[in-house]
C-alpha positions in Angstrom: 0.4 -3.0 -12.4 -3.0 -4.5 -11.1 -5.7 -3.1 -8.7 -4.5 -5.5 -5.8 -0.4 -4.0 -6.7 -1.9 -0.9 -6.4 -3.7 -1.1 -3.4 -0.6 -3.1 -1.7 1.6 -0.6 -2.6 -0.6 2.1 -1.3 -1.0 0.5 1.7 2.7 0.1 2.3 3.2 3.8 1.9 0.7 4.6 4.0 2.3 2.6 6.6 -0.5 0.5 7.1 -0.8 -3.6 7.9 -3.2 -5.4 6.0 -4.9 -6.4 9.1 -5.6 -2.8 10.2 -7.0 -2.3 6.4 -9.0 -5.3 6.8 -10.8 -4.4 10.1 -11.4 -0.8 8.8 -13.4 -2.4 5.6 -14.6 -4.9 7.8 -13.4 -7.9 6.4 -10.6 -10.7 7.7 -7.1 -10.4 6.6 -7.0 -13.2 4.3 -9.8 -11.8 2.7 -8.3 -8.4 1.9 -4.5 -10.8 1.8 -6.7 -12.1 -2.0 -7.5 -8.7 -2.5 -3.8 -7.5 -2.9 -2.6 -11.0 -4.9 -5.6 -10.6 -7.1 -7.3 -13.9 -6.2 -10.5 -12.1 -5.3 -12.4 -9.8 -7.7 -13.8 -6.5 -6.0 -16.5 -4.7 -6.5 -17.0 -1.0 -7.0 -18.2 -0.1 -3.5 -15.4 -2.5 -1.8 -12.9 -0.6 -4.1 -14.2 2.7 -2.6 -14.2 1.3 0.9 -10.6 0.4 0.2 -9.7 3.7 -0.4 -11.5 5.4 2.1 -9.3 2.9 4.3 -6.4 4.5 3.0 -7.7 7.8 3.1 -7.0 8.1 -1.1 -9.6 8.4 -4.1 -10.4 5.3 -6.4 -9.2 7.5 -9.3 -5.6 7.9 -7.6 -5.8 4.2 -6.6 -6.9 3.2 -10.3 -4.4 5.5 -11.6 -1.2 4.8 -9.5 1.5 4.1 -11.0 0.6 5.5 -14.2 1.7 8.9 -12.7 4.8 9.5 -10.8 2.8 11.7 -8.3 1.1 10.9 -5.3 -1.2 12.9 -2.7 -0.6 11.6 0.8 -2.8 13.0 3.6 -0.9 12.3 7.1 -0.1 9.0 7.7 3.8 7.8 8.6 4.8 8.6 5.0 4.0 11.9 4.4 7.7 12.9 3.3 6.9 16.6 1.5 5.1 19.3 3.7 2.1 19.6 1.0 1.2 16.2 1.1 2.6 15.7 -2.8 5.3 12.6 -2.8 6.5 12.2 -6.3 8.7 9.2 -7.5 11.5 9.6 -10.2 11.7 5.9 -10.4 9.0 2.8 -10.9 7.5 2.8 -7.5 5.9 -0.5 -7.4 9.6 -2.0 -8.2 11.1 0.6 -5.3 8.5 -0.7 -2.9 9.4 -4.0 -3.5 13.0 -3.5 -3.3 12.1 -1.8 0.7 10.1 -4.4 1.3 12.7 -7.1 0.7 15.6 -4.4 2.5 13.3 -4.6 5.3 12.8 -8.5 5.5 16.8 -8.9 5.4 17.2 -6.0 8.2 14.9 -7.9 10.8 17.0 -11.3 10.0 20.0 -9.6 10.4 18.7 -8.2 13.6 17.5 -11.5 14.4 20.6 -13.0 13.6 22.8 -10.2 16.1 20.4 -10.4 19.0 20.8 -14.6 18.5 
């Protein structure tokens, strides 16, 4: 899993759009877009801004996925009461799988409403 997986998936557990990431760092969502797909190289001090963004530490975002546990502080995905999510399976792979659930709900939604 790469920084920019790591910082994707993050950010999709946290609930949060790239754009609203981007503004909070202070750069466009392309920008932060390369960030997540690896075209972009980041520096330490964009990595912690990143973070800070989604209110984590760069050691849990350089670590995630190489632990099945997580610390989320609020946010729409805060599923246990202490703020400790952890993940029996490979959660880069789960994301991905709700991501793609998601995509085919809105067509099908799309596709009823139509």
């Amino acid at each position: 899993m790469t920084i920019g997986d790591k910082i994707k998936t993050v950010r999709m557990m946290k609930g949060y759009s790239q754009e609203y990431v981007a503004k909070k760092i202070g750069i466009t969502g392309p920008a932060f877009s390369n960030i997540e797909i690896n075209k972009t190289d980041i520096s330490w001090s964009r990595l912690n801004e990143i973070a800070a963004a989604l209110e984590t530490t760069v050691s849990e975002l350089t670590t995630f996925g190489e632990k099945n546990v997580f610390h989320i502080s609020g946010g729409v995905n805060n599923l246990c009461g202490n703020g400790v999510v952890y993940f029996p399976i490979d959660l880069f792979t789960f994301v991905q799988k709700v991501e793609d659930m998601s995509i085919r709900l809105a067509e099908l939604e799309k596709k009823h409403k139509g």
